[in-house]
C-alpha positions in Angstrom: 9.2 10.8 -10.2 8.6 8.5 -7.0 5.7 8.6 -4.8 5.0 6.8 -1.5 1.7 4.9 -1.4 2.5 2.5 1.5 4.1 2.9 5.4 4.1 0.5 7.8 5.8 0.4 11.0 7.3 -2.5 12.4 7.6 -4.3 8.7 10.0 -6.4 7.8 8.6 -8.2 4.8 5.4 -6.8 1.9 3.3 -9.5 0.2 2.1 -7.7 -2.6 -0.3 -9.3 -5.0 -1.4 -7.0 -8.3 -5.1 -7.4 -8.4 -5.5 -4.9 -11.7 -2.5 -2.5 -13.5 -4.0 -0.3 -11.0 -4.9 -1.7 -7.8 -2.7 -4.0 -5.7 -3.3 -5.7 -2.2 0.0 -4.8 0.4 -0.2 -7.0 3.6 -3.9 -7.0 3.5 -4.7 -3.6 2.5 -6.0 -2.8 -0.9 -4.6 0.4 -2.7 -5.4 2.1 -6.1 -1.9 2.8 -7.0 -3.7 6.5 -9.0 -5.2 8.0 -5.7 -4.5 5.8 -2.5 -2.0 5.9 -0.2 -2.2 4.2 3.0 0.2 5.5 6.1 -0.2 3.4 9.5 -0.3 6.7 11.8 -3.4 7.8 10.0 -5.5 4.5 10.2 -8.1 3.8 12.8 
């Protein structure tokens, strides 16, 4: 199974840093990999 938890738009390059098994920090934003996704066209 695959699931997207992260789109951004222009991106050319992800730091990624694993804070937990769970939770990990993708340019800047923090996601819990269980129940977050983050999609740029939906941010404010």
């Amino acid at each position: 199974m695959t699931k997207n938890i992260y789109l951004q738009y222009p991106c050319n390059k992800a730091h990624i840093e694993s804070i937990s098994d769970e939770i990990f920090k993708i340019n800047n934003d923090t996601l819990n990999l269980l129940r977050d996704t983050y999609d740029y066209r939906n941010s404010n």
